[in-house]
C-alpha positions in Angstrom: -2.5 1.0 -11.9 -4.7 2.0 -8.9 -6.2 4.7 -7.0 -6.2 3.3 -3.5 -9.8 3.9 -3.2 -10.9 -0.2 -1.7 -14.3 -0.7 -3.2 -14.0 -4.7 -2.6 -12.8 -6.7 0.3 -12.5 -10.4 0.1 -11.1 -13.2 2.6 -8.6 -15.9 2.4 -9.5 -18.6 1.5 -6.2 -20.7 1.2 -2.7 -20.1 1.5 0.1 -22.5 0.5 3.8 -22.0 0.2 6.5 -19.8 2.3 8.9 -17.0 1.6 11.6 -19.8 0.3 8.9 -21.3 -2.3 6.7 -19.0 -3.1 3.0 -18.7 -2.1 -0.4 -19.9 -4.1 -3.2 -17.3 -3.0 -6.8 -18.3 -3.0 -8.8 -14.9 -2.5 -12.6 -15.3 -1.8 -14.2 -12.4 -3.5 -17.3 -12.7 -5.0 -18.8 -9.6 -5.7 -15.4 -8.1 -7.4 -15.2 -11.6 -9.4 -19.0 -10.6 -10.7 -17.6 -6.6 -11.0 -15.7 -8.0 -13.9 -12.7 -10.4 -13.8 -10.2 -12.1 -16.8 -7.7 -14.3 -16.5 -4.2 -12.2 -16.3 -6.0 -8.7 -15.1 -4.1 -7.1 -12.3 -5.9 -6.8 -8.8 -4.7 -4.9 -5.7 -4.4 -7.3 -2.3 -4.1 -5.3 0.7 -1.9 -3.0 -1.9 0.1 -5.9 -3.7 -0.2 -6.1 -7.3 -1.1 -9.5 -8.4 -1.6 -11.6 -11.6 -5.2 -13.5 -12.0 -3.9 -17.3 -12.9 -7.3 -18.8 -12.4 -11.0 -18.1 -11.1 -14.4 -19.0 -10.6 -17.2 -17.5 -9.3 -16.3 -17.0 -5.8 -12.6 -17.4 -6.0 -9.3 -15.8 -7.4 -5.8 -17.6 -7.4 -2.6 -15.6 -7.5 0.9 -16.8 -7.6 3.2 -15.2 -4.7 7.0 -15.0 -5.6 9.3 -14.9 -2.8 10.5 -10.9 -3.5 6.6 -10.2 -3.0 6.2 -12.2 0.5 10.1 -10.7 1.4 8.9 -6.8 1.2 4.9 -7.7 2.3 2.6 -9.3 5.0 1.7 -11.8 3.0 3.7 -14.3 5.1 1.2 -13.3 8.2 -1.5 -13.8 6.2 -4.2 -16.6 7.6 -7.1 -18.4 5.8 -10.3 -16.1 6.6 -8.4 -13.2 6.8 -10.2 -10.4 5.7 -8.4 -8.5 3.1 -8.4 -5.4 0.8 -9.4 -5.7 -3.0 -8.8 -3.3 -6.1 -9.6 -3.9 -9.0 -7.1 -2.3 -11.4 -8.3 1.2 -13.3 -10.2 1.9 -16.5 -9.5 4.5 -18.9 -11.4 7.4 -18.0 -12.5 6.5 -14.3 -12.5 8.6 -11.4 -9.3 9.3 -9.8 -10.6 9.9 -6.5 -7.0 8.8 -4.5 -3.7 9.6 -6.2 -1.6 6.8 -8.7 -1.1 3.5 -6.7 1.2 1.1 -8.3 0.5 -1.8 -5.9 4.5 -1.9 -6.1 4.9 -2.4 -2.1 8.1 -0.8 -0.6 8.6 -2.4 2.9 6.3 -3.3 5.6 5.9 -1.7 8.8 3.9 -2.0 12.5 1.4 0.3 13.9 3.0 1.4 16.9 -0.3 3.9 18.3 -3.8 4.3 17.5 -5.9 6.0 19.2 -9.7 7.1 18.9 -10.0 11.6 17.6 -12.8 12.6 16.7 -14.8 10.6 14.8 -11.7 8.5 13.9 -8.3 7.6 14.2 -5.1 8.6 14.7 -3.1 5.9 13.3 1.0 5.6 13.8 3.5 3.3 12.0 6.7 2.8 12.0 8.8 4.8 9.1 11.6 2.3 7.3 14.8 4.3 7.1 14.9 3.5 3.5 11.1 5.7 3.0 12.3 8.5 5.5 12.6 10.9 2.1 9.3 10.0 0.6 6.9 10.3 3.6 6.2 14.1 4.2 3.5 15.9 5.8 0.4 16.0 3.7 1.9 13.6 1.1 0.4 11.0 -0.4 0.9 7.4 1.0 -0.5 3.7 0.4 -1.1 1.3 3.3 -2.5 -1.8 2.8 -3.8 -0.4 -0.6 -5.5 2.2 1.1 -4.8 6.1 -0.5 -3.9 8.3 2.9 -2.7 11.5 3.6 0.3 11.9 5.8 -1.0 13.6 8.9 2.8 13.9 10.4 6.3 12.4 9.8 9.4 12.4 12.0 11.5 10.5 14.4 10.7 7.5 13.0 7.0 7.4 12.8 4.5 9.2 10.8 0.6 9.0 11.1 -2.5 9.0 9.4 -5.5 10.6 10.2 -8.2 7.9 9.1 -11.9 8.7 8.8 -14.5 6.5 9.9 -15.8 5.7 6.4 -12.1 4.3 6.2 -12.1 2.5 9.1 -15.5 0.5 7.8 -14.5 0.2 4.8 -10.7 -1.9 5.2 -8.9 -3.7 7.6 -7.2 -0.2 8.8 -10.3 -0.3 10.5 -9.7 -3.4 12.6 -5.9 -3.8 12.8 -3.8 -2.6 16.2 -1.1 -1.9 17.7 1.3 -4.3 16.2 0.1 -5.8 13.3 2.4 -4.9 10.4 0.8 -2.9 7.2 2.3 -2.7 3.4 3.6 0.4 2.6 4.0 2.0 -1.3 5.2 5.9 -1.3 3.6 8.1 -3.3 5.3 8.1 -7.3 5.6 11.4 -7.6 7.8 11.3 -4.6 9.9 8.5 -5.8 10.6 10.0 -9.0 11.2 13.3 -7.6 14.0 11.7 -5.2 15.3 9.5 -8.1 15.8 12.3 -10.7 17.6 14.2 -7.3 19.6 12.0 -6.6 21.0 11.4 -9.9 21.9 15.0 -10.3 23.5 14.7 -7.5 26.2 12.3 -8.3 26.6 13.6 -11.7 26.5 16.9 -10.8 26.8 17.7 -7.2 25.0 20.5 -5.6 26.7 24.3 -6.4 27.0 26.5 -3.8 24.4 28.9 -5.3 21.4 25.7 -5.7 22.4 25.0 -1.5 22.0 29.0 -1.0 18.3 29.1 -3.3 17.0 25.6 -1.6 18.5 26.7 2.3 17.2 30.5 1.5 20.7 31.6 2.6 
């Protein structure tokens, strides 16, 4: 579990495999390796939830099924790419971003950003499949990052992204058509899933479509 709150980036250092195969990950990351590392802990990469297999002092390995690289960027990825690093959550730390499961959904393009304020205004492209999850002033995950839905509709929805955000992940640095991972908020998913299996059981009555239309 996570709180998409990126205290750690780190770099590629290899990358072997494709999305047939499977992928071996080498992740230089020092300073989270000397935060506290063990072979088999889970740790967030630019919001994928990965298994330790082996480390050192500067590195972390990872083994990269093919469902992972299908529904990720990880098959863009490029040695020295910079990347964002989690490390997973304690018992009693701060929850400072909401519950991030590192369980990436799809991934999508930024389609806009452009400079407000002292940030951004960033727009992706919204999956059909996420279209019920993605509201305004939800919670989202992109690239492991904890955001707030600025706006969602026709499509797209956007983020508003502060400048200590931008400094602080690749959000800061990608553009207009590099593709992000995205993870919904779990609230929302199993809010939608306990809906929708009402729904077939059940159906809606004419009185619940009256209460939730204000008829």
């Amino acid at each position: 579990m996570f709180s998409g709150l990126i205290a750690h980036d780190g770099r590629v250092a290899s990358l072997d495999g494709d999305a047939a195969r499977g992928m071996t990950l080498v992740i230089e990351a020092p300073a989270a390796i000397a935060a506290g590392v063990m072979h088999g802990d889970s740790i967030a990469i630019n919001g994928v939830c990965l298994t330790v297999v082996a480390f050192d002092d500067r590195t972390l390995r990872f083994d990269v099924i093919p469902e992972t690289v299908d529904r990720t960027c990880f098959g863009d990825l490029r040695a020295g790419e910079r990347v964002n690093l989690e490390l997973s959550l304690r018992m009693g730390d701060r929850l400072g971003g909401h519950l991030v499961y590192g369980h990436v959904d799809a991934n999508a393009p930024i389609v806009a950003k452009v400079e407000e304020g002292q940030g951004y205004r960033v727009t992706f492209a919204l999956p059909d499949a996420l279209v019920p999850f993605i509201v305004e002033k939800g919670y989202v995950t992109i690239d492991g990052v904890s955001l707030t839905v600025a706006s969602a509709g026709d499509g797209r929805f956007a983020i508003a992204m502060i400048p200590e955000t931008a400094r602080r992940t690749t959000l800061g640095v990608k553009g207009v058509g590099a593709h992000v991972n995205l993870e919904v908020d779990p609230v929302a998913r199993y809010a939608q899933g306990a809906i929708a299996a009402y729904t077939r059981a059940h159906g809606p009555t004419a009185e619940e479509v009256e209460w939730a239309f204000e008829i």
